[in-house]
N, C-alpha and C positions, 0 to 999 in steps of 0.2 A: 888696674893694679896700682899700690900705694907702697912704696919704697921711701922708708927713713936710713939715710946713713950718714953713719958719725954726727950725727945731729948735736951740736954742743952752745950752750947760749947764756953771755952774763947779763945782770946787770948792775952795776955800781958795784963792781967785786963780787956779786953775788952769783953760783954759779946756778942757774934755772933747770938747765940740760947737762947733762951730761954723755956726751956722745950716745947718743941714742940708735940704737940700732932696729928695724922691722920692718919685715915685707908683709903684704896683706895681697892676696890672690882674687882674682874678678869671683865673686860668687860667694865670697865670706861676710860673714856678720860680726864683726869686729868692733867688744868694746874697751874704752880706756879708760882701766879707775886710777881713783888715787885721793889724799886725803887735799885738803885745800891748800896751795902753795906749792904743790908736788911736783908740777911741770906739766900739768893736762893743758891750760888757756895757753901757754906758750906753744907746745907741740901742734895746737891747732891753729895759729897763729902764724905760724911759718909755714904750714900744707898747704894755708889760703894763702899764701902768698903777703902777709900784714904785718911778719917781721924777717928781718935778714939773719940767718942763724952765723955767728960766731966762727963757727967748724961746721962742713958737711952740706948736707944735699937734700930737699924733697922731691921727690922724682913721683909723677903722675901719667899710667900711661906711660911710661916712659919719655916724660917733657918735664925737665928741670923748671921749678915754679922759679926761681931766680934767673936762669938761662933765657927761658921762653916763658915766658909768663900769661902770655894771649894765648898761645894753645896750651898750655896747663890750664889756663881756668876756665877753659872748653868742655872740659872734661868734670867740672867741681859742679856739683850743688851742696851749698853752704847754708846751715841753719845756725844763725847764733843764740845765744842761751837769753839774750832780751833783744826782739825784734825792733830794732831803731828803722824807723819808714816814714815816708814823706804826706807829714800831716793832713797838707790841701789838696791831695791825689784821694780820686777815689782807688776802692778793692781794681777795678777794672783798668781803671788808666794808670795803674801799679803796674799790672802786669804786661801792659802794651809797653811800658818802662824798660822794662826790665828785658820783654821779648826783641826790642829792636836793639839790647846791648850785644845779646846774644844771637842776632841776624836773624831771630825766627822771623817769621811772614805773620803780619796782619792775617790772616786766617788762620796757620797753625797756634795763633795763640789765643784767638777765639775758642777752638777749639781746646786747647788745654784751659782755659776758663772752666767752658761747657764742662769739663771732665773733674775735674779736680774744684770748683765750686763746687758742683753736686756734690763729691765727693765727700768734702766735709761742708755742706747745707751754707756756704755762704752766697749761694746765688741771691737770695732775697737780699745780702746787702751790695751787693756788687757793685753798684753803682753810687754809696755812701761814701762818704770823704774818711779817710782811715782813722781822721781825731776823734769820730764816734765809734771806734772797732773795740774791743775789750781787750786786752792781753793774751786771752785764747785764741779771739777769734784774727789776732795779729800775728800767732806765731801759724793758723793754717794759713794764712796768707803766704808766710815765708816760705811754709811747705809746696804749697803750689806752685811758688817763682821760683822754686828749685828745680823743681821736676821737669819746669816747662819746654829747656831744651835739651833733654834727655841726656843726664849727662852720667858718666862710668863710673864717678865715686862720689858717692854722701858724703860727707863732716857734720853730722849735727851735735850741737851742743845742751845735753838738759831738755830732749824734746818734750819730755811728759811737764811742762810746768805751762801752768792755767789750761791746760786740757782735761774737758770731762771726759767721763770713763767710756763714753762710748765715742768720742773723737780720738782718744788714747788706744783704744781698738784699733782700729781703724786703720788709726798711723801703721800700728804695730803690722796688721797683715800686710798694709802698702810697702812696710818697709823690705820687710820677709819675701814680698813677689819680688821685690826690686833686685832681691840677691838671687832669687828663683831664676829670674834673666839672667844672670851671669854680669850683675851690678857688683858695686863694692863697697859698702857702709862701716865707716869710721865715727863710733857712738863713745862719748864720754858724757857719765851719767854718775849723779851721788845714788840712784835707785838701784841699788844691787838686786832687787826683786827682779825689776824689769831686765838687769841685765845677765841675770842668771836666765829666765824667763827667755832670751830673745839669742844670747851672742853661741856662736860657734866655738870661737876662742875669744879669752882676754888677754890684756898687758894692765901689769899693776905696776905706777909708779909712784915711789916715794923720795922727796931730794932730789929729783932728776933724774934718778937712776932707774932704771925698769929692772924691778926686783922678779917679777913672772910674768911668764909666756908659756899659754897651752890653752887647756879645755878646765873645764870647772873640774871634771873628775881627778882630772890631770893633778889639780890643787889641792886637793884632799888624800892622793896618793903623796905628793911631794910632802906635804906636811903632817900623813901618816897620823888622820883623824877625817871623821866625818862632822856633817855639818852643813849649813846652808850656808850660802856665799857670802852674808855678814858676818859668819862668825869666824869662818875661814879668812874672809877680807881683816877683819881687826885684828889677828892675830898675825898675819902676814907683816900688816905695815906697824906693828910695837916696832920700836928701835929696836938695831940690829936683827932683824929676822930674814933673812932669804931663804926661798923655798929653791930647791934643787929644779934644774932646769929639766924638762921632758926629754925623754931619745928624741931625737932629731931635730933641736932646735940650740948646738951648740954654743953660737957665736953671741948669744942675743944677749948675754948679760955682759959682754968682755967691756 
C-alpha cells in the first residue's frame, strides 16, 4: 500500500505540491498524469525517498520513507524514466549489484536473471558491459533489478520509452500479474493510450494540485461528456477546470 499525506513542496518560492493527498491499495494499477511541470517527477521523487517534502508523509507499507528509509525501500521497485547504470558493469554483474544491496542470495538472483533475462530476451547480452546496451535494452535491465527482490510497490516512470512493441507487451502483462499478486503500481506516463489501456484508477495533476481521483468512466461522468482519455485529459487540465470528485473519495482534493 502507498499513502501520500499533506504532501507539500517548494522550490525557490515556487510551490511544486501542494498538499497532496492519496492512498493506493495493494492490487491496484495506479496511474499519475499530468502536463509537464505539474508535480508528477516531484511526487515520485519523495515516494523514492530523493527528496524531503516541505509538509507531510510518504508512507510505504506502512514505513515512513523519511522515518525509516531502509525498510521503505524494501518494499520499492523503482523504474526511472532514463535508466543511468554503471557503464563497466556487465547486464549480470548489474544485477549481483544490485541483489547484494537488497540481501538477495547469490542464487536467488541467478535465478531472477534466468527469469527475467528470458523474459525480455536479454540473456544473449548478459554478460556484455552495459556501454554496448541500447536504451531499450537498459531500461529491461532496470525492469528486472526491480523485480529482483520482490518488492510490494512499483514506481515506474515513462516505462514504454525505447521499448519495442513486443517488449512493451510484455511489460504491460508483467505489470498487470504484479497487481494480480496483490502488488501495487504507481505509473506516471505522458501515454494516456497506455494508461487508459492498463490503470484501474488515475490521479490528474495540474500546479500541484490533484484536480481527479477515480476510474476513466468516473471522468467522463464528472465532466458529463464522452471520449477517450486524451480528450477528457485536455480538457480537464485547460486552466481552471476541476472535475467533481467521485462518491467516496471525499478528502482528496481538500
Amino acid at each position: 500500500m502507498l499513502e501520500l499525506e499533506n504532501l507539500t513542496k517548494h522550490y525557490d518560492g515556487f510551490l511544486a505540491l501542494d498538499d497532496l493527498n492519496l492512498t493506493i491499495p495493494p492490487g491496484e494499477f495506479f496511474c499519475f498524469l499530468g502536463p509537464n511541470g505539474a508535480g508528477k517527477t516531484t511526487t515520485i521523487k519523495i515516494i523514492t525517498g530523493l527528496l524531503r517534502p516541505a509538509k507531510g508523509r510518504a508512507v510505504i507499507c506502512g514505513r515512513d520513507i523519511q522515518a525509516e528509509p531502509m525498510e521503505a525501500k524494501r518494499n520499492i521497485g523503482y523504474i526511472p524514466d532514463t535508466p543511468y547504470l554503471y557503464e563497466k558493469l556487465s547486464g549480470r554483474d548489474f544485477m549481483h549489484f544490485v541483489g547484494s544491496l537488497y540481501g538477495v542470495s547469490k542464487q536467488d538472483t541467478e535465478a531472477a536473471i534466468e527469469k527475467y533475462f528470458t523474459l525480455f530476451q536479454l540473456k544473449g547480452s548478459a554478460d556484455h558491459l552495459i556501454e554496448n546496451y541500447s536504451f531499450g535494452m537498459r531500461q529491461k535491465l532496470c525492469f528486472s533489478a526491480a523485480f529482483m527482490h520482490n518488492p510490494r510497490v512499483l514506481v515506474v516512470d515513462e516505462p514504454m520509452v525505447g521499448l519495442d512493441p513486443q517488449s512493451a507487451r510484455t511489460l504491460k502483462n508483467l505489470l498487470r500479474r504484479f497487481c494480480a499478486d496483490g502488488g501495487t503500481v504507481f505509473l506516471s506516463t505522458h501515454l494516456l493510450a497506455i494508461a487508459e489501456e492498463l490503470c484501474d484508477r488515475l490521479g490528474i495533476i495540474t500546479k500541484g494540485k490533484l484536480r481527479f481521483l477515480g476510474t476513466v468512466d468516473e471522468l467522463r461522468r464528472s465532466l458529463s461528456r464522452e471520449g477517450n482519455l486524451e480528450d477528457l485529459f485536455l480538457e480537464l487540465t485547460a486552466d481552471g477546470v476541476t472535475a467533481p470528485m467521485p462518491e467516496g473519495e471525499p478528502d482528496a482534493l481538500k
